[in-house]
Structures are given as structure tokens and as C-alpha cells.
N, C-alpha and C positions, 0 to 999 in steps of 0.2 A: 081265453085262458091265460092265465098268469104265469110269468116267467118264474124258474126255480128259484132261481137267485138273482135280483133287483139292487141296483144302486139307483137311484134320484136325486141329480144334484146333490152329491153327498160334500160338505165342508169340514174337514178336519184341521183345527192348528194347535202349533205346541210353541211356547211362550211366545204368540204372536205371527209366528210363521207358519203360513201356511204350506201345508204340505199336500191337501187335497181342496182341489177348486173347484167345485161343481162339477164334479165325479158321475157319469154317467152312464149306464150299460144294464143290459139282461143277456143273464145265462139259460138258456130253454134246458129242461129237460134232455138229457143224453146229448149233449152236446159238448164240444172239447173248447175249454175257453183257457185262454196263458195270457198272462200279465208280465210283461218283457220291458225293462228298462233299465238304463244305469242306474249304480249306487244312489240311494237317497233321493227318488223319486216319488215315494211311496206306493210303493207294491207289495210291501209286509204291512204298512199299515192299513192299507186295502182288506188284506187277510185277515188280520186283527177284528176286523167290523164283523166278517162273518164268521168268527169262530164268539163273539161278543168280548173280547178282550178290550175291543176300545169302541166308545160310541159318541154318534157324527155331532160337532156342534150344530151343524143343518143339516139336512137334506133329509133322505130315508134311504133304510135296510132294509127289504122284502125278502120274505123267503115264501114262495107259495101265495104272491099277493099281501100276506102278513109283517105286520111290522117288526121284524124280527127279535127285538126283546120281548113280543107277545108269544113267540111262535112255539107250541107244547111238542115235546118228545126232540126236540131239534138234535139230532146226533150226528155233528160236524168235529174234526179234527184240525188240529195244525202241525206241520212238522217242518221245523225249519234247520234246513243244511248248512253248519259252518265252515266257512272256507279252508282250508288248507296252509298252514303256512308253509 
């Protein structure tokens, strides 16, 4: 059975910088999955892939086995917290 949510070597960069390297990982079904790291990691840009805001210059997005810009009814959210000054 296929994971919920799939990265595959996913490569993401912006003007030359990489910011995701061969990004790897599945989310099962009902499972609790956090993505924890310092500033500028890329752990929003991670997000970004599975809500379809930004897509991988390599790898793959799965959602359900499916390549997620194919995936029908896909009803995913983002909501991002700004800091406090």
C-alpha cells in the first residue's frame, strides 16, 4: 500500500541554491509526522510542494502513490505562523 504522503528524492533550488537535496520520506496514513529545523532549512518549502505552491526540479510528490500535480479532489491546506516581534 502506498504512503499518504511521498517525497522521492525531491530537489528544489532558487537562484542556484539549493535548498532541498534529495529530500526523502513517507507519511502513512494517521500518522503524526513534524518537520523541525532552524530558519532557512527548508521546512516551508517542503510544505509548499504539498499544498502545490512550488514544484520539485527533480524528485517526486506522491500523494496516495500518485504524482501529486495528477492527484483529483486533493483538499490540502497551509497555514503559516508569523513570528512575533
Amino acid at each position: 500500500m502506498a504512503a499518504l504522503l511521498e517525497f522521492r528524492d525531491v530537489v528544489k533550488t532558487f537562484d542556484g541554491a539549493k535548498v532541498l537535496d534529495g529530500v526523502s520520506f513517507a507519511v502513512e496514513k494517521g500518522e503524526v509526522f513534524c518537520i523541525v529545523g532552524p530558519s532557512g532549512t527548508g521546512k516551508s518549502v517542503t510544505l509548499k510542494h504539498f499544498v502545490r505552491l512550488l514544484e520539485a526540479d527533480s524528485g517526486q510528490v506522491l500523494v496516495d502513490g500518485t504524482p501529486i500535480y495528477h492527484a483529483k479532489d486533493l483538499k490540502v491546506g497551509l497555514f503559516v505562523e508569523a513570528p512575533e516581534n
